[in-house]
Backbone as JSON Lines, residues from 0, in Angstrom:
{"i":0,"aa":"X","n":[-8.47,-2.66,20.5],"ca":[-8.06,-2.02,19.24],"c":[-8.59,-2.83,18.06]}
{"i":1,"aa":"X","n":[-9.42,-1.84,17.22],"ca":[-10.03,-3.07,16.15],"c":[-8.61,-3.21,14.56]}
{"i":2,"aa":"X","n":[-8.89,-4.4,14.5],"ca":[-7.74,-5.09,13.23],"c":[-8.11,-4.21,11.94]}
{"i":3,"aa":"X","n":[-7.36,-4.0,11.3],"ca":[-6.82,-3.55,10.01],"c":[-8.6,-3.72,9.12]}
{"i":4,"aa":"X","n":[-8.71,-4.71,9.33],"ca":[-9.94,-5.14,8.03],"c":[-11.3,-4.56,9.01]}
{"i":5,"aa":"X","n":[-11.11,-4.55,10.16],"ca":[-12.18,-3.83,11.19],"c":[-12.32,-2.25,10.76]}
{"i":6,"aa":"X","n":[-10.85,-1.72,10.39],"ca":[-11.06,-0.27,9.76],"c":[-11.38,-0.2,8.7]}
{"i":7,"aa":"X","n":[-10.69,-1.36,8.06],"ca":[-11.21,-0.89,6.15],"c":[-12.87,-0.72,6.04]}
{"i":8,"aa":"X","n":[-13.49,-1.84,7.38],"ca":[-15.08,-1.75,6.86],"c":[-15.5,-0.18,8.31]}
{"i":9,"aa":"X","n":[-14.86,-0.11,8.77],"ca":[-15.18,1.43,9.43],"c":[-15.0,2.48,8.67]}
{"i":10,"aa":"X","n":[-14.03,2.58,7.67],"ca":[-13.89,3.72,6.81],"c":[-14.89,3.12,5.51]}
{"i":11,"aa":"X","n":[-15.43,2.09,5.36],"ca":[-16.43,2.13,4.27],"c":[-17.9,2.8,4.63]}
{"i":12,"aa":"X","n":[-17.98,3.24,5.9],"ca":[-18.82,3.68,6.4],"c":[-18.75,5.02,6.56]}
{"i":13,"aa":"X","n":[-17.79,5.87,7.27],"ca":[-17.48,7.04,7.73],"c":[-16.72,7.99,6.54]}
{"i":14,"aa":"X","n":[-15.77,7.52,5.89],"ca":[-15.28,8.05,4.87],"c":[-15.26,8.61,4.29]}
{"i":15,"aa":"X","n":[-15.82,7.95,3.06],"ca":[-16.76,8.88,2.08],"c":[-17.66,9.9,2.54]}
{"i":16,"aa":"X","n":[-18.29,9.98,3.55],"ca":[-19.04,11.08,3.98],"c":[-18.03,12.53,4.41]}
{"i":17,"aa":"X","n":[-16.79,12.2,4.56],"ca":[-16.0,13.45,4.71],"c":[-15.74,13.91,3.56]}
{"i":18,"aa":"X","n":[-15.74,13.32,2.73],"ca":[-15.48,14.34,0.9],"c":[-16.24,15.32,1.0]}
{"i":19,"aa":"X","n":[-17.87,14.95,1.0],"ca":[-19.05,15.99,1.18],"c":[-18.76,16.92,2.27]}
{"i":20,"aa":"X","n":[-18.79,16.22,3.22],"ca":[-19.23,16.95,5.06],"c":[-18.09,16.36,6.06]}
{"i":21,"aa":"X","n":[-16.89,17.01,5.79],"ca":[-15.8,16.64,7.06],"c":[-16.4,16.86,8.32]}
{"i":22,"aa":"X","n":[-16.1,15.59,9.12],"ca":[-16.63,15.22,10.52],"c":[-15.05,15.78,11.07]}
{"i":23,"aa":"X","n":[-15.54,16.73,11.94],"ca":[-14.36,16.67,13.26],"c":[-14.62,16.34,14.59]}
{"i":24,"aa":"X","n":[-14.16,15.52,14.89],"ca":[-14.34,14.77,16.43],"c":[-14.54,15.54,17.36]}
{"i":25,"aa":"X","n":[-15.46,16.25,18.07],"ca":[-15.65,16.6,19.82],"c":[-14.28,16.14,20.24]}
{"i":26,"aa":"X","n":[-13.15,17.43,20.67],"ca":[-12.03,17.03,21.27],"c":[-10.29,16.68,20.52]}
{"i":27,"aa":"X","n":[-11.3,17.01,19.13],"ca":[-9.76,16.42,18.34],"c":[-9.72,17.54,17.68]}
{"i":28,"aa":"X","n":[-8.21,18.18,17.54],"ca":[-7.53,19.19,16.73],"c":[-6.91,18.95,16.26]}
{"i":29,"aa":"X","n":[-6.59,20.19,15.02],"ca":[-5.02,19.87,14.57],"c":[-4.73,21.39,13.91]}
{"i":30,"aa":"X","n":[-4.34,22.43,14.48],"ca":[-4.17,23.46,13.63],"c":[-2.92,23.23,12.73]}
{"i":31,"aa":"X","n":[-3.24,24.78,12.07],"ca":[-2.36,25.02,10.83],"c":[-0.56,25.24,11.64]}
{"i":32,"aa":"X","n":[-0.79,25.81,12.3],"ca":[0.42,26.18,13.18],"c":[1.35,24.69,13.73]}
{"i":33,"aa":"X","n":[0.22,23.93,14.45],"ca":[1.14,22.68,14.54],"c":[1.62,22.17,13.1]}
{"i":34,"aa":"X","n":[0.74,21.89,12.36],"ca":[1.05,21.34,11.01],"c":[2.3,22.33,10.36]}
{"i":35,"aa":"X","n":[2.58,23.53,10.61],"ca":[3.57,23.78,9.98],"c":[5.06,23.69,10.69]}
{"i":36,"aa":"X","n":[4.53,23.31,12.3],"ca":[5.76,23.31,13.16],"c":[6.78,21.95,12.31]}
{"i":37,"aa":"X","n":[5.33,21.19,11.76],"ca":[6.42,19.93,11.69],"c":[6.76,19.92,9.91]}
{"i":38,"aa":"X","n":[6.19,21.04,9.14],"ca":[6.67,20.94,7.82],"c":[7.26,22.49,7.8]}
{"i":39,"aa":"X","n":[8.36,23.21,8.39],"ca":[7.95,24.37,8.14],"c":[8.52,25.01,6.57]}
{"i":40,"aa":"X","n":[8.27,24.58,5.35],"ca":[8.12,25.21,4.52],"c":[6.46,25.27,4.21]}
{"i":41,"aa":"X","n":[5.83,25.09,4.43],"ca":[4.14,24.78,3.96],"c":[3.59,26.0,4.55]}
{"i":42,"aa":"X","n":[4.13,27.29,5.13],"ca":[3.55,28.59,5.05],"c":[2.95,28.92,3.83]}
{"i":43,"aa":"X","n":[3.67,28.36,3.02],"ca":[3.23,29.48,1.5],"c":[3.43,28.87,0.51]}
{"i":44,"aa":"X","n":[2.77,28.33,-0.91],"ca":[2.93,28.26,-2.14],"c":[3.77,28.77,-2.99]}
{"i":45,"aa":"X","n":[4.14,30.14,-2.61],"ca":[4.54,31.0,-3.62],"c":[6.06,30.2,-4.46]}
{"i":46,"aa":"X","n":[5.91,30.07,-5.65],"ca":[6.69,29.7,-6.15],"c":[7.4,28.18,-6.14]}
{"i":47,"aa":"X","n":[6.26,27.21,-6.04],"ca":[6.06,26.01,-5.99],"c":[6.64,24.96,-6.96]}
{"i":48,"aa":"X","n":[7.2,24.51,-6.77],"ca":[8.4,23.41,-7.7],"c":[7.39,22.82,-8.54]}
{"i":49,"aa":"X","n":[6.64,22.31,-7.98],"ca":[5.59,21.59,-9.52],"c":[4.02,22.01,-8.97]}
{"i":50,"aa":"X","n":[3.81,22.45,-10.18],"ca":[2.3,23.19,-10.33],"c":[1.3,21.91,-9.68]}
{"i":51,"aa":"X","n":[0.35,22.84,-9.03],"ca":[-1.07,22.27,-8.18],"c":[-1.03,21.44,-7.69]}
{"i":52,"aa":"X","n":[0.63,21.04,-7.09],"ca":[0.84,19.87,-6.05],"c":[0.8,20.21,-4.47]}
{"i":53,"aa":"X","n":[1.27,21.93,-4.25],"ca":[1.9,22.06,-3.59],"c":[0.51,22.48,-2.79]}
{"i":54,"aa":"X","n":[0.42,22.65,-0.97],"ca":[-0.73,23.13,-0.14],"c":[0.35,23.56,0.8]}
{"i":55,"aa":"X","n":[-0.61,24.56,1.26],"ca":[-0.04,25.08,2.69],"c":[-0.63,24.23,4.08]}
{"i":56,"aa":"X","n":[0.35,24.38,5.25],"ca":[-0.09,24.35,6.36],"c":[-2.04,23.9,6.42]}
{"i":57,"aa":"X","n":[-2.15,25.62,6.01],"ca":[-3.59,25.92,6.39],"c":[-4.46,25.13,5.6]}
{"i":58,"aa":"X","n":[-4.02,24.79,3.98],"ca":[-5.04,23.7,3.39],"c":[-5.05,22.36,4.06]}
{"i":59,"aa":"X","n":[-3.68,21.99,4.63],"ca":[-4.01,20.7,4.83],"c":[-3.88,20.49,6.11]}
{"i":60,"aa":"X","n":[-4.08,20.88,7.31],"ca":[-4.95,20.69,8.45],"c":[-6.21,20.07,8.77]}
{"i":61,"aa":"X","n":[-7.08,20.19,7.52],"ca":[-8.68,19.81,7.83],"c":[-8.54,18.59,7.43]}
{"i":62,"aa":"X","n":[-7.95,18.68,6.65],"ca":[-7.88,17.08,5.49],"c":[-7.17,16.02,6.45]}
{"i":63,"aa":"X","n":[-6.25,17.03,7.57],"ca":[-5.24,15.62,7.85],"c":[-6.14,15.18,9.36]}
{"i":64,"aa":"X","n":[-7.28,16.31,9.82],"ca":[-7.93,16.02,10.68],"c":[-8.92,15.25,10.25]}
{"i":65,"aa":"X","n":[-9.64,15.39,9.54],"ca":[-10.43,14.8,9.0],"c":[-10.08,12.99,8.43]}
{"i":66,"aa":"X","n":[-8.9,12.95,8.08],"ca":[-8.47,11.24,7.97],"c":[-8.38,10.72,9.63]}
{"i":67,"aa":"X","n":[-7.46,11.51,10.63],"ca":[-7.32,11.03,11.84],"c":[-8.97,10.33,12.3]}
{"i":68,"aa":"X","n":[-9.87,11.09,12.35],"ca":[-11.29,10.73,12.79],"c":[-11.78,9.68,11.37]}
{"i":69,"aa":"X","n":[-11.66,9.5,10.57],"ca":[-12.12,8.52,9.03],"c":[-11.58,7.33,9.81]}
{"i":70,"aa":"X","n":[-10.35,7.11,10.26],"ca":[-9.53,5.82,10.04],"c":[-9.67,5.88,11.74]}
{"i":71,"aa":"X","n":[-9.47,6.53,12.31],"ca":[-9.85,6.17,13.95],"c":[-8.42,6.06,14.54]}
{"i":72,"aa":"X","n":[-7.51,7.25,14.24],"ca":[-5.89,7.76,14.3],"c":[-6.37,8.68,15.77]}
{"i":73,"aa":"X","n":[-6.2,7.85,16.78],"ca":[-6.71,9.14,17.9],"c":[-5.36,9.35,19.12]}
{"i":74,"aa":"X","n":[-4.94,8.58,19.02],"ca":[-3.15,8.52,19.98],"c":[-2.46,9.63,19.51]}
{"i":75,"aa":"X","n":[-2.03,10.71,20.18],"ca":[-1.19,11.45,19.68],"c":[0.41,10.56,18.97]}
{"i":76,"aa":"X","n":[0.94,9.23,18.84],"ca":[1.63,8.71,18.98],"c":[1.33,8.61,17.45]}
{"i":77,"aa":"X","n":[0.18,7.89,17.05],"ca":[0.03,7.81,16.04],"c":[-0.05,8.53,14.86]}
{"i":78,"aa":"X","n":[-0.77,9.88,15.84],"ca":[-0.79,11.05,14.83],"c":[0.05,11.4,14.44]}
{"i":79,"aa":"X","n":[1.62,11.37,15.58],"ca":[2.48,12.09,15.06],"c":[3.48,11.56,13.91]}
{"i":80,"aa":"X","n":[3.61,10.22,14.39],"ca":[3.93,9.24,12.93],"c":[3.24,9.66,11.48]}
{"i":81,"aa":"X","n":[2.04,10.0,11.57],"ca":[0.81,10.14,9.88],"c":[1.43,11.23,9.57]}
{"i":82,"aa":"X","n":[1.92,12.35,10.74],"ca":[1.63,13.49,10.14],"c":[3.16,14.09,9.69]}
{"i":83,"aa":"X","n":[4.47,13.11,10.48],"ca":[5.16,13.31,9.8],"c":[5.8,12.84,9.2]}
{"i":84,"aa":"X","n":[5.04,11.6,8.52],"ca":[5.66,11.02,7.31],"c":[5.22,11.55,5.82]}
{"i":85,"aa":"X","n":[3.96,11.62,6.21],"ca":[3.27,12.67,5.51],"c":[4.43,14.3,5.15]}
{"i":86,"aa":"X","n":[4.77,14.88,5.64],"ca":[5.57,15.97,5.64],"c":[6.77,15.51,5.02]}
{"i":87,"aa":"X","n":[7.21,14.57,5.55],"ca":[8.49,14.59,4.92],"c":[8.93,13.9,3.89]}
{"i":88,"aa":"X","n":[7.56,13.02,3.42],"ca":[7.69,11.93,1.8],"c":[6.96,13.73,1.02]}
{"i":89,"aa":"X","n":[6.62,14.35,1.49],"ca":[5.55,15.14,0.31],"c":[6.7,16.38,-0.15]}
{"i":90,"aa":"X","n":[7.89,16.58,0.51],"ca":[8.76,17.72,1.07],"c":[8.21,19.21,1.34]}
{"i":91,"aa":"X","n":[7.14,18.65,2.64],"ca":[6.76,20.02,3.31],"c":[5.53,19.88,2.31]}
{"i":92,"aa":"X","n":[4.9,19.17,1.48],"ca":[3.43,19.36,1.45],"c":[3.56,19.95,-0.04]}
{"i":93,"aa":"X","n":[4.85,20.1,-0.94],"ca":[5.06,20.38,-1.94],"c":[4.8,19.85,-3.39]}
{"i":94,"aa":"X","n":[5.03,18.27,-2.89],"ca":[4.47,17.41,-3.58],"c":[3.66,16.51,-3.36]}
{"i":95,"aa":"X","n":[2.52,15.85,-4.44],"ca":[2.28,14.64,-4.02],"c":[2.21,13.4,-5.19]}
{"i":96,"aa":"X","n":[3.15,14.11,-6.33],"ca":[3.98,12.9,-7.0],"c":[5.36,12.73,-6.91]}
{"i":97,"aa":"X","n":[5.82,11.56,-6.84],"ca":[7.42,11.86,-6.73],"c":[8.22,12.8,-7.63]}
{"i":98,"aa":"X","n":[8.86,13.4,-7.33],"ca":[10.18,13.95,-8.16],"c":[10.59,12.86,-9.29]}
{"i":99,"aa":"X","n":[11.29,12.14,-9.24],"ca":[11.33,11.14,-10.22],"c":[10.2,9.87,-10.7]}
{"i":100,"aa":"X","n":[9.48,10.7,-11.79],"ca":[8.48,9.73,-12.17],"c":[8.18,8.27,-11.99]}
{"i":101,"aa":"X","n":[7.79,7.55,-11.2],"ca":[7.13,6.06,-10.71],"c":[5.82,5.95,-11.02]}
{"i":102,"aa":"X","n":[5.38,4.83,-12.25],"ca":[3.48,5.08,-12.45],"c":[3.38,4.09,-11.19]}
{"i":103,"aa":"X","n":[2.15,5.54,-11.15],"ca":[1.07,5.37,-9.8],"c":[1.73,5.74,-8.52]}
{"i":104,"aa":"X","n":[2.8,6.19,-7.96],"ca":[2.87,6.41,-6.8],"c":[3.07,7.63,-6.58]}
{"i":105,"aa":"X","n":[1.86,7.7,-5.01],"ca":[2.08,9.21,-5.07],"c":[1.03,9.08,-4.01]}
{"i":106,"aa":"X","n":[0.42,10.52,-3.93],"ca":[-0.1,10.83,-2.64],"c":[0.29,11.44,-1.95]}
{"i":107,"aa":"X","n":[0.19,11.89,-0.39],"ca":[0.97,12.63,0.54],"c":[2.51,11.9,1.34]}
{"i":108,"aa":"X","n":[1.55,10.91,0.8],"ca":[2.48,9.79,1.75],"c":[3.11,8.61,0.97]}
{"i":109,"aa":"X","n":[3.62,9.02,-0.62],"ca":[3.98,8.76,-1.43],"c":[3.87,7.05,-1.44]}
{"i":110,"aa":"X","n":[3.04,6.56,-1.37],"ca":[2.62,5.05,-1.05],"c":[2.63,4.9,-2.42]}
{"i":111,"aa":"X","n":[3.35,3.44,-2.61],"ca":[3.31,2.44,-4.19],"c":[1.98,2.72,-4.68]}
{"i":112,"aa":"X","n":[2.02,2.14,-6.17],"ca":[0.9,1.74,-6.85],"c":[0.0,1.44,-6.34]}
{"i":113,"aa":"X","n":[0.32,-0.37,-5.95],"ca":[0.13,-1.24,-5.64],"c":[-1.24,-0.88,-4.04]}
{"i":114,"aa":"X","n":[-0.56,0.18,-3.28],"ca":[-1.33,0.83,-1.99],"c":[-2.38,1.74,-2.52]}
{"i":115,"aa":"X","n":[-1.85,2.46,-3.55],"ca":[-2.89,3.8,-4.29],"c":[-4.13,2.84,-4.81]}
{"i":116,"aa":"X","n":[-3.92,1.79,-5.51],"ca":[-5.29,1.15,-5.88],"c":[-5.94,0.3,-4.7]}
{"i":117,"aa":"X","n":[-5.45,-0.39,-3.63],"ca":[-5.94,-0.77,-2.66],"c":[-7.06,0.62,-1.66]}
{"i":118,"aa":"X","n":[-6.59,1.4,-1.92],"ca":[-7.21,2.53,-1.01],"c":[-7.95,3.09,-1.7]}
{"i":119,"aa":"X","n":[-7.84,3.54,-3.2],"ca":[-8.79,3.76,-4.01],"c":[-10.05,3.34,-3.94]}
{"i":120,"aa":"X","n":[-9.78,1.67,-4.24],"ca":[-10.97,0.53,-4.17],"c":[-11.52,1.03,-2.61]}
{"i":121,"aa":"X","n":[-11.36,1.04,-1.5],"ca":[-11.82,0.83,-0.2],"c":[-12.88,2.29,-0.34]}
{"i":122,"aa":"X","n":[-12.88,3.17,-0.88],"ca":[-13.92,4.14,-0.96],"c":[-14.62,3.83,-2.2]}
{"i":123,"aa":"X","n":[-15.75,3.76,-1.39],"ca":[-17.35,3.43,-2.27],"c":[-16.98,4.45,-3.86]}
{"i":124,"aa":"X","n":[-17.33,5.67,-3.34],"ca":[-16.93,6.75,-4.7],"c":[-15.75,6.49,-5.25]}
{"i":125,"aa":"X","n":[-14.87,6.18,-5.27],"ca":[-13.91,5.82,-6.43],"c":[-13.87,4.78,-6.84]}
{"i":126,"aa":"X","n":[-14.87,3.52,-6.13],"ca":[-14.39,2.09,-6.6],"c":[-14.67,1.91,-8.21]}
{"i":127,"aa":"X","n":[-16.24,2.61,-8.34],"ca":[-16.32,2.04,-9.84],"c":[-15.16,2.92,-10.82]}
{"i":128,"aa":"X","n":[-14.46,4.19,-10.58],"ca":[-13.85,4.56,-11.2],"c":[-12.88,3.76,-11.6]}
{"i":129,"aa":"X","n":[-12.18,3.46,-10.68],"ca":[-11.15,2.68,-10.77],"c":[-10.73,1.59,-11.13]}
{"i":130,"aa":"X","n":[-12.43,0.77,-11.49],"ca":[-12.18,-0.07,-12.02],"c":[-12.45,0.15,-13.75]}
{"i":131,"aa":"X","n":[-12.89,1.16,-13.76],"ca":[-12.69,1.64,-15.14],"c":[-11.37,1.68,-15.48]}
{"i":132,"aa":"X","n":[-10.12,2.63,-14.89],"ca":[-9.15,2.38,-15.34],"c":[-8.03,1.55,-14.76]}
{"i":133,"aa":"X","n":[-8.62,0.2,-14.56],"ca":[-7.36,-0.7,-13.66],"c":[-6.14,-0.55,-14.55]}
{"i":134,"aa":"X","n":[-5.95,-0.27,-15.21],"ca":[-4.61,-1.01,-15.64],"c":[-3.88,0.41,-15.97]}
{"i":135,"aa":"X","n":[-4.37,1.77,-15.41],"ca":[-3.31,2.61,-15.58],"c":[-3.16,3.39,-14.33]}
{"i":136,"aa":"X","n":[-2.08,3.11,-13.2],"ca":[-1.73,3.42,-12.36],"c":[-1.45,4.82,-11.74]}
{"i":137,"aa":"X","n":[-1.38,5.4,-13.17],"ca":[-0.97,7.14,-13.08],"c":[-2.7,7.42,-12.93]}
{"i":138,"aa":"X","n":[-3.41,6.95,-14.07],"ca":[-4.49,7.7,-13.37],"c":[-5.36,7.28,-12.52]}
{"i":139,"aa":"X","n":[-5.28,5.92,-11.84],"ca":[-5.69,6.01,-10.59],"c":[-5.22,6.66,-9.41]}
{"i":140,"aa":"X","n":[-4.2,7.06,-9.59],"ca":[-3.42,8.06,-8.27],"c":[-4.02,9.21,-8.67]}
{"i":141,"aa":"X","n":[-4.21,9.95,-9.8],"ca":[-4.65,10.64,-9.85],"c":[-6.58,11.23,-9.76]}
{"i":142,"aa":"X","n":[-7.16,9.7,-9.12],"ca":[-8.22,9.87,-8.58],"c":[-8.54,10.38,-7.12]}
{"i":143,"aa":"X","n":[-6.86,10.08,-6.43],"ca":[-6.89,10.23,-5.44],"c":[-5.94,11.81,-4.89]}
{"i":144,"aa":"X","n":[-5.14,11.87,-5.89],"ca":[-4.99,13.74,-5.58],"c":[-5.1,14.77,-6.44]}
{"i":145,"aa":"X","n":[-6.72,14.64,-7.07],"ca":[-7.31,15.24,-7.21],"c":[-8.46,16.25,-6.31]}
{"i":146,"aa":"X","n":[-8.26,15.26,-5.04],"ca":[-9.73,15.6,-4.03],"c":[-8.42,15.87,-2.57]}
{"i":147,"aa":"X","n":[-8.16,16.61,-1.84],"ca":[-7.28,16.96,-0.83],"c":[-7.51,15.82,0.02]}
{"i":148,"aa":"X","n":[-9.09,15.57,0.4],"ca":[-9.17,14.65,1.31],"c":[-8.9,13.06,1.19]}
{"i":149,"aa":"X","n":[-8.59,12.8,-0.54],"ca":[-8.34,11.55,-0.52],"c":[-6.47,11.78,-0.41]}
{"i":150,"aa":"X","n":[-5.85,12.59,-0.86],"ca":[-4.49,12.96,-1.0],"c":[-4.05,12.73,0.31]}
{"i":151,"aa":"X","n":[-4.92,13.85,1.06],"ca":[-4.09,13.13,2.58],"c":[-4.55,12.54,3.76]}
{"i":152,"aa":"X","n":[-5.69,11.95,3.1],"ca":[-5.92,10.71,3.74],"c":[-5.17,9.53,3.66]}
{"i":153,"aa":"X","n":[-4.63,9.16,3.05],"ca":[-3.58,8.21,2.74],"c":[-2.92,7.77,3.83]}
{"i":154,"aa":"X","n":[-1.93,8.47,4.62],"ca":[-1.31,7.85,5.56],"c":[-2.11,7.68,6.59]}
{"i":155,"aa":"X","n":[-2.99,8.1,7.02],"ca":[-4.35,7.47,7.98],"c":[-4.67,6.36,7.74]}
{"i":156,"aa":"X","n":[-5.06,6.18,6.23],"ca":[-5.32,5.02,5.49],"c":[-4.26,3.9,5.93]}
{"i":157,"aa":"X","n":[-3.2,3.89,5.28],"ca":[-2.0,2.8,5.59],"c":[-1.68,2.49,6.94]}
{"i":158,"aa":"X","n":[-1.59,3.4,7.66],"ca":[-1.65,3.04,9.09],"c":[-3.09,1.86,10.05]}
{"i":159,"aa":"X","n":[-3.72,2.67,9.25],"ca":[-5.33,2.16,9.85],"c":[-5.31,0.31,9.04]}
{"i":160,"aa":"X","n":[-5.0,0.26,7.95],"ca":[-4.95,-1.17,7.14],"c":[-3.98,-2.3,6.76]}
{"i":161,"aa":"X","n":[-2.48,-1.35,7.32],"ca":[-2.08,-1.73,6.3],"c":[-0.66,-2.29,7.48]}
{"i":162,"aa":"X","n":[-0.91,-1.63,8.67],"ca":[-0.13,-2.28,9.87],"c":[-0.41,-2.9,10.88]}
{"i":163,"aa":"X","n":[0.15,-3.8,11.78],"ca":[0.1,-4.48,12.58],"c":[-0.87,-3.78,13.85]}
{"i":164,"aa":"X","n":[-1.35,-4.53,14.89],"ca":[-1.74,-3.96,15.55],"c":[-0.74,-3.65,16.86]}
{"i":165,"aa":"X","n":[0.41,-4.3,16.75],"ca":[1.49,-4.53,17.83],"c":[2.43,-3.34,17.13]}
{"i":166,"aa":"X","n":[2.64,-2.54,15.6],"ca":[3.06,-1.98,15.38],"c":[2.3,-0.03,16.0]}
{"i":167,"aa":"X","n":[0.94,-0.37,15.82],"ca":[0.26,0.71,16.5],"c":[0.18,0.95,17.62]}
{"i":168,"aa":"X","n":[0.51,0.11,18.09],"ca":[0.15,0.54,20.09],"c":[2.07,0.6,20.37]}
{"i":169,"aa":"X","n":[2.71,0.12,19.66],"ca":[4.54,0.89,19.67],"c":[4.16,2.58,19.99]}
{"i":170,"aa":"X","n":[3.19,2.95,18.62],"ca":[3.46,4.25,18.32],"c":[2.82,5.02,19.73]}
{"i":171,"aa":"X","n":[1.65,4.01,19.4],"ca":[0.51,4.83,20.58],"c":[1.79,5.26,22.09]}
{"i":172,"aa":"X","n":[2.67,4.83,22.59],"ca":[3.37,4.72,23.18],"c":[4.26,6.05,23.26]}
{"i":173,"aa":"X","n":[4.46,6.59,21.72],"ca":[4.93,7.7,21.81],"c":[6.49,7.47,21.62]}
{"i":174,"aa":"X","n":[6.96,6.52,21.44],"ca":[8.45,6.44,22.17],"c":[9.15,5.89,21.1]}
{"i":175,"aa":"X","n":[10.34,6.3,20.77],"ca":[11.24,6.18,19.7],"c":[11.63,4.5,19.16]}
{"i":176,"aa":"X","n":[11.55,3.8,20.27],"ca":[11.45,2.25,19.77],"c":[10.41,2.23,18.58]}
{"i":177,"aa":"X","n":[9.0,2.41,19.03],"ca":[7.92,2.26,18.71],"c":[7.64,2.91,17.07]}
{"i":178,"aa":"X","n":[8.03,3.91,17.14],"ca":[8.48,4.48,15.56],"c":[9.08,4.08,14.81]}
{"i":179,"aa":"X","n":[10.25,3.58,15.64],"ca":[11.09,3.21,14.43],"c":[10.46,1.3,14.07]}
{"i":180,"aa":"X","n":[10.18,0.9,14.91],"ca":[9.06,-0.74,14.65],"c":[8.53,-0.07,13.37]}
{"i":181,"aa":"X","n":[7.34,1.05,13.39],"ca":[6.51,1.48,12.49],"c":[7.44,1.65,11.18]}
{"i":182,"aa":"X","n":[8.17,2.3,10.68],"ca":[9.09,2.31,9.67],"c":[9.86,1.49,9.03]}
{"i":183,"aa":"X","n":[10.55,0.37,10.37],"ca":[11.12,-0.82,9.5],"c":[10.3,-1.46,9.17]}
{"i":184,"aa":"X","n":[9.06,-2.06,9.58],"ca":[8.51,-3.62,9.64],"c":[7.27,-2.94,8.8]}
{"i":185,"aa":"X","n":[6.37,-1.68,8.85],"ca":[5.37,-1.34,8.4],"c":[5.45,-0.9,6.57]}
{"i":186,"aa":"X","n":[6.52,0.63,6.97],"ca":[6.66,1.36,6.02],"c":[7.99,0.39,5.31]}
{"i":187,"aa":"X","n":[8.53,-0.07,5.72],"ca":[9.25,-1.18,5.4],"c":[10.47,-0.32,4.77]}
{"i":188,"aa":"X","n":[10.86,0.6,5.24],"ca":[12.51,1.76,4.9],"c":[12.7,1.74,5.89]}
{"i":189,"aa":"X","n":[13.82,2.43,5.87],"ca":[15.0,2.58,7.09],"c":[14.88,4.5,7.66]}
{"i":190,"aa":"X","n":[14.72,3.85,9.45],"ca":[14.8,4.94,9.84],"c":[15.39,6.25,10.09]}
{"i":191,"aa":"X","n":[15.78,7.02,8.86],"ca":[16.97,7.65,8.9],"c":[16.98,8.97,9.74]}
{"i":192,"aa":"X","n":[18.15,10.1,10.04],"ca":[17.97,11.23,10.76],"c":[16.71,12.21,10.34]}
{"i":193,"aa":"X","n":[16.91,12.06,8.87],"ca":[16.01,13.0,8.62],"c":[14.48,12.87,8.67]}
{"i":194,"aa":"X","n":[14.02,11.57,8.55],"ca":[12.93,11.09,8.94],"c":[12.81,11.43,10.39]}
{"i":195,"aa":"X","n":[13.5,11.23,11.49],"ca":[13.52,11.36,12.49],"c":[13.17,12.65,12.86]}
{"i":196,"aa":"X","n":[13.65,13.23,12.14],"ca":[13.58,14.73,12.87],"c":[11.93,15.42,12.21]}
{"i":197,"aa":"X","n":[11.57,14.73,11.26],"ca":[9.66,15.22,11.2],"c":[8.96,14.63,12.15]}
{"i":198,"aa":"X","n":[9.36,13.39,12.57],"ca":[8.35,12.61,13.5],"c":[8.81,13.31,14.78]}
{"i":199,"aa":"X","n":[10.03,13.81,15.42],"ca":[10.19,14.16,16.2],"c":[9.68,15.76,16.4]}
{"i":200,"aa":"X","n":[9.49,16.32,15.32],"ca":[9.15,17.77,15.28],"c":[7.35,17.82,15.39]}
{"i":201,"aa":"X","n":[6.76,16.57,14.79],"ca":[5.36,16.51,15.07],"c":[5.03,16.22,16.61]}
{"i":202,"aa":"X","n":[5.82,15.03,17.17],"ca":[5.45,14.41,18.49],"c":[5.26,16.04,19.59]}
{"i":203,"aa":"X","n":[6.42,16.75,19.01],"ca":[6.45,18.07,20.32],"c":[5.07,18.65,19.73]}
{"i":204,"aa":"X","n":[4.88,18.82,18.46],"ca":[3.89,19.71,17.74],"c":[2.15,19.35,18.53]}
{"i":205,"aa":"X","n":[2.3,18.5,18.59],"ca":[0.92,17.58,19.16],"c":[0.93,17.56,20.25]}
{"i":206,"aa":"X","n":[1.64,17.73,21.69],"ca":[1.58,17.9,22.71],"c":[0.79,18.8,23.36]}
């Protein structure tokens, strides 16, 4: 299993080329249908709590396939962790700034500032942006969900850099110890029911 900084320079390679031309792996899926098993409000937009945040199912399938193969997320164990933390920080794909305003955090996978400019920087195409505007946090997040594929690439991202490698092969495992390792020690919150029940609604979803 290659280390955290082994991916950051694998996704400086592979990455950026999915903005242009999403690569899907020989063998790797992810339909819209699973993706909504585990968010199921993300059928539909209609009438969306905050304007041009919100995607369906069907938009964000490619995007969330497309990070799995970027960051090298290939364990269903793992996937099912990305995909439903992803679901359930975004509420069903509704948002990808918080409800209560925090500069800079945001994304699918509502990751700090502090993560939004680390991941920013790691893609070639946004680095010089971003260093144009270091010092304003709102709109560097907003370099990143502006483009779907950087929005939910994110938790691919954090997983792939930003955790242990003893925390990934928990997940790879599939097994409820192993998740919840990923949440305390990684995502560094507490594993609550309701969290539980997206990761648990993805793990069947991915089977």
């Amino acid at each position: 299993m290659l280390s955290g900084f082994a991916y950051s320079a694998l996704a400086l390679v592979i990455f950026p080329l999915t903005f242009a031309l999403p690569i899907f792996e020989r063998g790797m899926c992810l339909t819209a249908a699973q993706v909504q098993a585990v968010a199921p409000k993300s059928s539909s937009c209609d009438n969306a709590p905050a304007a041009g945040q919100c995607r369906t199912a069907a938009q964000a399938a490619p995007a969330i396939l497309n990070s799995f193969n970027a960051f090298g997320i290939t364990s269903q164990g793992e996937q099912a962790a990305v995909l439903g933390i992803m679901a359930f920080e975004s509420g069903d794909f509704k948002y990808d700034t918080p409800i209560v305003p925090t500069p800079g955090k945001g994304t699918r996978n509502m990751q700090s500032a502090d993560f939004n400019k680390k991941y920013a920087m790691s893609i070639p195409g946004l680095a010089p942006k971003v260093a144009a505007v270091a010092n304003d946090p709102d709109a560097i997040r907003g370099l990143l969900t502006s483009n779907d594929y950087y929005d939910f690439g994110s938790g691919a991202w954090f997983l792939a850099t930003q955790c242990t490698p003893a925390v990934r092969s928990g997940l790879a495992t599939g097994s409820l110890s192993g998740w919840q390792a990923y949440i305390t020690s990684c995502v560094e919150t507490t594993p609550t029911s309701d969290r539980q029940a997206y990761w648990e609604r993805a793990v069947q979803a991915l089977k």
